[in-house]
C-alpha positions in Angstrom: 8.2 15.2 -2.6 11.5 14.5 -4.8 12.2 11.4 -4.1 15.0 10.6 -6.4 17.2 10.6 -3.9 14.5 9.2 -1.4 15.4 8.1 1.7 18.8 10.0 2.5 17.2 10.5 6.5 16.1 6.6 6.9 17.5 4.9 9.5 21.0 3.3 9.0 20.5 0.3 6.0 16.7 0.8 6.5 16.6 0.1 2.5 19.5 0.4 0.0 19.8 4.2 -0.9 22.3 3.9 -2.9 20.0 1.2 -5.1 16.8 4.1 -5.0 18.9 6.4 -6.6 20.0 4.4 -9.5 16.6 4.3 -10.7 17.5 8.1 -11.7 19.6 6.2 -14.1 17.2 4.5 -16.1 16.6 4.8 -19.7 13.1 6.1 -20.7 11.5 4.7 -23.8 8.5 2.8 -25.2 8.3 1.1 -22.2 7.3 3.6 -20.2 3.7 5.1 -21.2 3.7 8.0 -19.3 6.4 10.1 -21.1 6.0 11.3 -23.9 8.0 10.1 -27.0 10.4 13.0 -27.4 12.1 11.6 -24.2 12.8 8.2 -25.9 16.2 7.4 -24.9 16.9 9.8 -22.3 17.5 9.0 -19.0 15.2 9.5 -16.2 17.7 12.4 -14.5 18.1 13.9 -17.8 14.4 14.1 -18.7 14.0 16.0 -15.0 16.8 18.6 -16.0 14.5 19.8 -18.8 11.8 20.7 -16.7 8.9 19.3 -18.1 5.6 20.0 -17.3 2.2 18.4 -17.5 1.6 19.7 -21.0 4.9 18.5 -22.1 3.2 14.5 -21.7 0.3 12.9 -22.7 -2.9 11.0 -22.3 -4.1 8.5 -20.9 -1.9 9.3 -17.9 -2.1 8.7 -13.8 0.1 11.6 -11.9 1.2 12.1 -8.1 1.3 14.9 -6.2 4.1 16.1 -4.5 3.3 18.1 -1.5 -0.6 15.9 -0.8 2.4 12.7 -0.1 4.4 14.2 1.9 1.6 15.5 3.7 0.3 12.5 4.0 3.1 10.8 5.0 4.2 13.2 7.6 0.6 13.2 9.2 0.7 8.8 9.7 4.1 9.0 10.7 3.4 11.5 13.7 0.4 9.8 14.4 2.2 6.7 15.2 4.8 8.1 17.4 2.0 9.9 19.4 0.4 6.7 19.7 3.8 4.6 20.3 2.6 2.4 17.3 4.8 0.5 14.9 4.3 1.2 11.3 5.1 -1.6 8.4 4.0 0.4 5.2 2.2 -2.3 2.9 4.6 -1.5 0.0 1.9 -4.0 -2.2 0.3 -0.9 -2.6 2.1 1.2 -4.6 5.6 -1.1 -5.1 7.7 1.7 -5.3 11.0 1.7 -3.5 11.8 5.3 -3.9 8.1 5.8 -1.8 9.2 2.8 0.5 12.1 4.9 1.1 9.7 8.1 2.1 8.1 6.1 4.2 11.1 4.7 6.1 12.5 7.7 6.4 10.4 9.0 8.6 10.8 5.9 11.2 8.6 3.2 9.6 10.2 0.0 11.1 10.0 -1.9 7.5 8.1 -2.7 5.0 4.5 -5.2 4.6 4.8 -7.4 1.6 2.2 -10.1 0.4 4.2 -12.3 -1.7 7.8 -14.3 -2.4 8.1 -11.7 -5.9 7.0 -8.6 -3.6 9.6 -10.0 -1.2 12.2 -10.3 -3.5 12.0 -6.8 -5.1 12.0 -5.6 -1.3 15.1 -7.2 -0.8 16.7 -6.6 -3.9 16.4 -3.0 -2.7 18.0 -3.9 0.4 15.0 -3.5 2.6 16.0 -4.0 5.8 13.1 -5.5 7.7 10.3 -7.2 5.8 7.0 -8.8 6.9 5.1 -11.3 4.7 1.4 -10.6 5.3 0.6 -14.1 3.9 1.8 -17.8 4.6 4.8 -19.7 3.0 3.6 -22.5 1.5 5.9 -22.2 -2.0 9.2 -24.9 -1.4 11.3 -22.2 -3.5 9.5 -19.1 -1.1 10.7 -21.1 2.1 13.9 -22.2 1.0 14.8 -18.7 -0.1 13.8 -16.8 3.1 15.2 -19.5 5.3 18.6 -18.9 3.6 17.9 -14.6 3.3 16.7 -14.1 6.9 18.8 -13.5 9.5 18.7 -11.1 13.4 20.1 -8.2 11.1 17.7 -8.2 8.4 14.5 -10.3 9.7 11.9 -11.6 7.4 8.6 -12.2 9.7 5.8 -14.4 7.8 2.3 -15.7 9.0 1.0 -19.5 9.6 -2.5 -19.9 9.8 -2.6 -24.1 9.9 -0.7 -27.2 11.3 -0.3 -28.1 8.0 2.0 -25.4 7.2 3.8 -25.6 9.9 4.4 -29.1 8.3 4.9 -27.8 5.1 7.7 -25.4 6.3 9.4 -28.3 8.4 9.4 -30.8 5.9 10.6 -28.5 3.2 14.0 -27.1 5.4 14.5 -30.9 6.2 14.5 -32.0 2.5 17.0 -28.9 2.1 19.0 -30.0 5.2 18.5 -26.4 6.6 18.9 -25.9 10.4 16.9 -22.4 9.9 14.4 -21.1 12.6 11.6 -18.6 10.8 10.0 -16.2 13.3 6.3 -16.0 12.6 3.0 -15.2 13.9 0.1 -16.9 14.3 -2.6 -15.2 11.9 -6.4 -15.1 13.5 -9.2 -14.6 10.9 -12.9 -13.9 10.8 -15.6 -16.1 9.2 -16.2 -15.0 5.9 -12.7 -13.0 5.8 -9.4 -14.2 3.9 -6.8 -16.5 5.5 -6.1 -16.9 9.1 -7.3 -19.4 11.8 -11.1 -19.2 12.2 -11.2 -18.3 16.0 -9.3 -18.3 19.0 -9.2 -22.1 19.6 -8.0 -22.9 16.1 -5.5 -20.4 16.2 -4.3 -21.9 19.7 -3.7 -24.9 18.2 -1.4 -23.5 14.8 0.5 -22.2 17.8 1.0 -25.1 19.8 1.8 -26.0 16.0 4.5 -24.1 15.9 5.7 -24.0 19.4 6.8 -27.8 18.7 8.6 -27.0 15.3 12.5 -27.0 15.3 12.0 -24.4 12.5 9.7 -22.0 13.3 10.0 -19.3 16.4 6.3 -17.5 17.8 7.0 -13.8 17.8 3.5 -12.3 17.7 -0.3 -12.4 16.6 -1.3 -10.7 13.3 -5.3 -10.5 11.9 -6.1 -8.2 8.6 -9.5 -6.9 10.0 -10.7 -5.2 6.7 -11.6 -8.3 5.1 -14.8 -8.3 7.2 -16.1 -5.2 6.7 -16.2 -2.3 4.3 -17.8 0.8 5.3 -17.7 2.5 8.7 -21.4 2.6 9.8 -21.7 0.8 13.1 -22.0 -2.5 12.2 -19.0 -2.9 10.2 -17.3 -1.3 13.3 -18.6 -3.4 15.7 -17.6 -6.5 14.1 -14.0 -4.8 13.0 -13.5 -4.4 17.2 -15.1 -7.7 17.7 -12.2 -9.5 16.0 -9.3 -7.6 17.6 -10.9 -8.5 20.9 -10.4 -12.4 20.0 -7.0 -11.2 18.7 -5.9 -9.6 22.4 -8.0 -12.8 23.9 -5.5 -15.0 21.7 -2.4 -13.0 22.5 -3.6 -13.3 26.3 -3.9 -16.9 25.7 -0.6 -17.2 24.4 1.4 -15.9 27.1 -0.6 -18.0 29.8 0.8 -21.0 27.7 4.1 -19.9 27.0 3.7 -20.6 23.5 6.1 -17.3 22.5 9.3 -17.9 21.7 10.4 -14.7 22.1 10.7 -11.9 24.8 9.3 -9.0 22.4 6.2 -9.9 20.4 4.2 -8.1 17.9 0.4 -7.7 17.6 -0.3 -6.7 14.1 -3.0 -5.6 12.6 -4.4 -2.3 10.7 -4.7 -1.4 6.7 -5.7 2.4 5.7 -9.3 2.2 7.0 -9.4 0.9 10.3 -6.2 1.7 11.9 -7.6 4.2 14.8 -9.7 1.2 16.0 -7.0 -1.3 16.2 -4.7 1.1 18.2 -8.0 1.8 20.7 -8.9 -2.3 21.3 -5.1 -3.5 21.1 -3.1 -0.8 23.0 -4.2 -2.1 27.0 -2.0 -5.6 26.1 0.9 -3.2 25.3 0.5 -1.6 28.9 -0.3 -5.1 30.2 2.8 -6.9 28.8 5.3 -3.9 30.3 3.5 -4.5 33.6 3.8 -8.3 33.4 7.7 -7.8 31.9 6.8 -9.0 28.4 7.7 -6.5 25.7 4.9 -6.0 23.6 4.5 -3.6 20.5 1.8 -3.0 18.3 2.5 -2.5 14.8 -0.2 -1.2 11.6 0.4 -2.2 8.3 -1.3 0.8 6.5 -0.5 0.9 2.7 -2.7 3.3 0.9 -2.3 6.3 3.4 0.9 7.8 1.3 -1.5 8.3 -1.9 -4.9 8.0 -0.5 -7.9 8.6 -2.9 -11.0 10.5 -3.9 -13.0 7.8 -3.2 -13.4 4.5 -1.2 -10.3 5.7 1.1 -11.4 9.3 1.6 -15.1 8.1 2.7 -13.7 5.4 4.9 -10.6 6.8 6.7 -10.0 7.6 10.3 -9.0 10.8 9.5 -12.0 11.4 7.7 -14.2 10.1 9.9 -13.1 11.5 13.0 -13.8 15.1 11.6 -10.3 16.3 12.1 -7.6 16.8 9.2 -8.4 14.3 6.3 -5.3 12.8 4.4 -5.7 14.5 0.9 -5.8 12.8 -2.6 -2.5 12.7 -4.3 -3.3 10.9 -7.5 -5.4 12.1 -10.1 -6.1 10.6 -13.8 -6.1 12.3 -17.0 -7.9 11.3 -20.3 -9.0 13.2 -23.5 -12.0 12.7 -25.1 -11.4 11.1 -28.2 -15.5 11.2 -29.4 -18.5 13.1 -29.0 -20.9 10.7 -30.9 -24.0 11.6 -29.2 -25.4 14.5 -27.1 -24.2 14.2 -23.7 -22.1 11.6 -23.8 -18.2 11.6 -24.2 -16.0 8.7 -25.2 -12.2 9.3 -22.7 -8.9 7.7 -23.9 -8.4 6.0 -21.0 -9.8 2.8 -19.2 -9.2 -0.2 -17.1 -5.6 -1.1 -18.6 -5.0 2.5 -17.0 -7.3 3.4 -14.1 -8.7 1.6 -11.3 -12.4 0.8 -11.5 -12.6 -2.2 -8.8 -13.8 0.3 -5.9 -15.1 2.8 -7.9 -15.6 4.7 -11.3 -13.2 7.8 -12.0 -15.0 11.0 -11.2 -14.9 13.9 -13.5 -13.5 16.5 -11.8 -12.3 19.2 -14.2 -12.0 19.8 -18.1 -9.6 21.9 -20.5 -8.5 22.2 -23.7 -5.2 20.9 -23.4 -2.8 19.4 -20.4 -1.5 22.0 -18.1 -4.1 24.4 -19.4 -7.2 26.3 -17.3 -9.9 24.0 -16.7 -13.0 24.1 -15.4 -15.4 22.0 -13.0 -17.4 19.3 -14.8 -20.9 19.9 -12.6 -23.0 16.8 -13.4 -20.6 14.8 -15.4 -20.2 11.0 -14.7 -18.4 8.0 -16.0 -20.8 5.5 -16.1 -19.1 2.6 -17.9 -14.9 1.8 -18.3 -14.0 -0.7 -21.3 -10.2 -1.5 -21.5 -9.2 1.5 -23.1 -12.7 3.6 -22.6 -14.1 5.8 -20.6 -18.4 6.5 -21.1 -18.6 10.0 -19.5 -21.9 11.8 -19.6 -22.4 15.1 -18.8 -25.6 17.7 -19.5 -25.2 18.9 -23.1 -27.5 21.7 -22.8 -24.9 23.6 -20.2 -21.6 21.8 -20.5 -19.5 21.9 -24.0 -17.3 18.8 -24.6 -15.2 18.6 -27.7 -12.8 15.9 -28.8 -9.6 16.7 -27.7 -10.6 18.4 -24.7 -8.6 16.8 -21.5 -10.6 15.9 -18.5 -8.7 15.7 -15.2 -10.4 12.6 -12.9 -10.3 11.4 -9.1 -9.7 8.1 -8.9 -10.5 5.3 -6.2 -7.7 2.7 -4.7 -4.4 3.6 -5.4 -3.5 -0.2 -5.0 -5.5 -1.0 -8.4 -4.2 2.1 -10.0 -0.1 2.2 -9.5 -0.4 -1.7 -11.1 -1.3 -0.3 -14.8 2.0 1.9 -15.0 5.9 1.0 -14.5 6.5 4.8 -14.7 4.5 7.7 -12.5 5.1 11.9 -13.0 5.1 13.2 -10.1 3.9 17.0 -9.9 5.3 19.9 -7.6 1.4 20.5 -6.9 -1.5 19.4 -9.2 -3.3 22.7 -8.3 -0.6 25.1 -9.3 3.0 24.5 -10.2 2.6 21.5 -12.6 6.7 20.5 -12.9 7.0 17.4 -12.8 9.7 16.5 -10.3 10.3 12.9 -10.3 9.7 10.0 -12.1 8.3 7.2 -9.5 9.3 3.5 -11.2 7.0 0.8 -10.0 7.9 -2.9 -9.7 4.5 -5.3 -10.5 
């Protein structure tokens, strides 16, 4: 996946090609940890024409693969149209245009944001069509989508309270706005994150809104994976559970005519649950083209493009369902740095450049340099990360570590791991043909 010039098959003005591509332009230098320091002052296109390879750069270091995204991102994007689902990428996730772009490309309808500064790098890159999977509540926020919005380029944002509703009213009064903001009314799950706690609640933000010269109801959204993390049968009980109440809201909605629109949007579905938000929620998209209501269900998956070697590849549909998984397409690299005791190993990277909140890096393989032969790391563990650390042990009586040696590591939740680096290699194929073909720039 080359993506420096990403997105050249989107739809027309699905994001700002033109803007992508100048990122090609950029001038690589201390900034940018990931190359090495012989490429100080070079530009991003310029470094590419030389070729380099992973044993041209250095550790600590986080890579992407190549062909696992665009795998990856071919396999949702077919799923969806089999399934007649609407994909919104989270681009929080990774916050990578030139990926948005991928994404877009192959007929996402926009991109998932979750805050004003993700909104306004989304934007700045001429996003077309941008969701705010969170509530407006910042004067500045509302004032600046109420003036950026319009049918061409939408901005769609969630209220889960009457007060907001209030909030957004009184704020585009003070401005002397005549803006309308389409939103949706956001149902939540006791003991999840934001959204009105059950269906009468959430009945009542929308009467809420219904009244409100400055807001428009155009759909229900719900983030189901706030209230449950594995997929044993519990978890997935309650998962279904909630977007039953959501249908039962949306249901409730059109008996009250409390849309203000004649297409509405049922949203719900990160990277781990998005199979069972298609099963529950697909019957009201049937229902609504019986009853002459356009409705279309949209998922909001984020970390499907990268996916992991841990929490995502345990918990994914496409895991689960025994079929074709999605396939990792990040990997970590660190060099061990000490060998002060038998069996343990002391890595040069740590939580300024890996993620550890789902997970510890898992040893994988070990070499003597980058881009050399390595071999598997049986038995090895990281069992502690400091800042800049990694605690690997490892059995000392059949495995040989020795300082400088490179250990190649699977990593868990590419949202915590694309954070720690405003400049990602991408390689042809981790596996084989090591070139690194792009330069992915993130924006945190």
């Amino acid at each position: 996946m080359n993506t420096s010039t990403s997105g050249a098959g989107a739809e027309a003005g699905a994001i700002a090609t033109d803007a992508v591509a100048r990122l090609a332009d950029v001038r690589l230098d201390w900034r940018h940890k990931a190359v090495p320091a012989t490429a100080n002052g070079t530009s991003h296109r310029e470094f590419l024409s030389t070729t380099p390879k992973l044993k041209d750069l250095q550790t600590p270091l986080l890579t992407l693969d190549a062909g696992a995204m665009r795998g990856n991102a071919d396999r949702l994007a077919s799923w969806c149209a089999e399934h007649g689902v609407l994909l919104a990428p989270h681009g929080k996730t990774t916050m990578a245009p030139q990926l948005w772009a991928e994404q877009l490309s192959r007929g996402a309808w926009g991109i998932t944001v979750a805050n004003f500064a993700q909104l306004r790098v989304a934007r700045e890159f001429g996003v077309r069509r941008l969701q705010l999977a969170n509530s407006l509540s910042d004067p500045h926020a509302i004032e600046w989508v109420a003036k950026t919005a319009n049918p061409d380029r939408p901005i769609l944002s969630w209220v889960d309270s009457a007060v907001t509703v209030e909030v957004i009213g009184r704020t585009l009064e003070a401005a002397g706005s005549n803006a309308v903001l389409d939103v949706l009314v956001e149902l939540g799950g006791t003991g999840g994150r934001t959204g009105a706690r059950g269906v009468a609640a959430a009945l009542d933000v929308a009467r809420a809104i219904s009244a409100s010269r400055h807001l428009r109801l155009v759909g229900v959204s719900g983030y189901e994976g706030s209230l449950a993390h594995t997929a044993d049968a519990d978890s997935l009980a309650a998962v279904r559970g909630f977007l039953g109440q959501m249908g039962e809201l949306h249901q409730r909605l059109l008996e009250e005519g409390l849309y203000g629109a004649d297409a509405v949007i049922l949203t719900a579905g990160g990277s781990a649950y998005f199979d069972d938000v298609v099963d529950v929620l697909s019957p009201h998209v049937t229902a609504g083209s019986e009853a002459g209501t356009r409705v279309e269900l949209m998922i909001r998956s984020g970390a499907y493009i990268i996916h992991d070697d841990g929490f995502y590849r345990g918990i994914s549909p496409f895991s689960r369902d025994g079929g074709q998984p999605f396939t990792a397409a990040m990997h970590g690299w660190a060099r061990v740095v000490s060998q002060p005791e038998p069996g343990l190993a002391i890595l040069d990277a740590g939580k300024r450049d890996l993620p550890v909140d789902e997970g510890l890096p898992r040893p994988q393989l070990i070499g003597p340099d980058l881009g050399s032969p390595m071999l598997p790391l049986a038995g090895a563990e990281i069992t502690a990360v400091n800042d800049q650390h990694c605690f690997m042990t490892f059995d000392a009586g059949t495995t040989t570590v020795r300082p400088g040696d490179v250990v190649r590591l699977g990593l868990s939740h590419p949202c915590t791991a694309f954070d720690k680096w405003t400049l990602i290699p991408v390689l042809a194929d981790t596996d084989g043909d090591q070139t690194v073909v792009d330069l992915i720039h993130t924006f945190f």
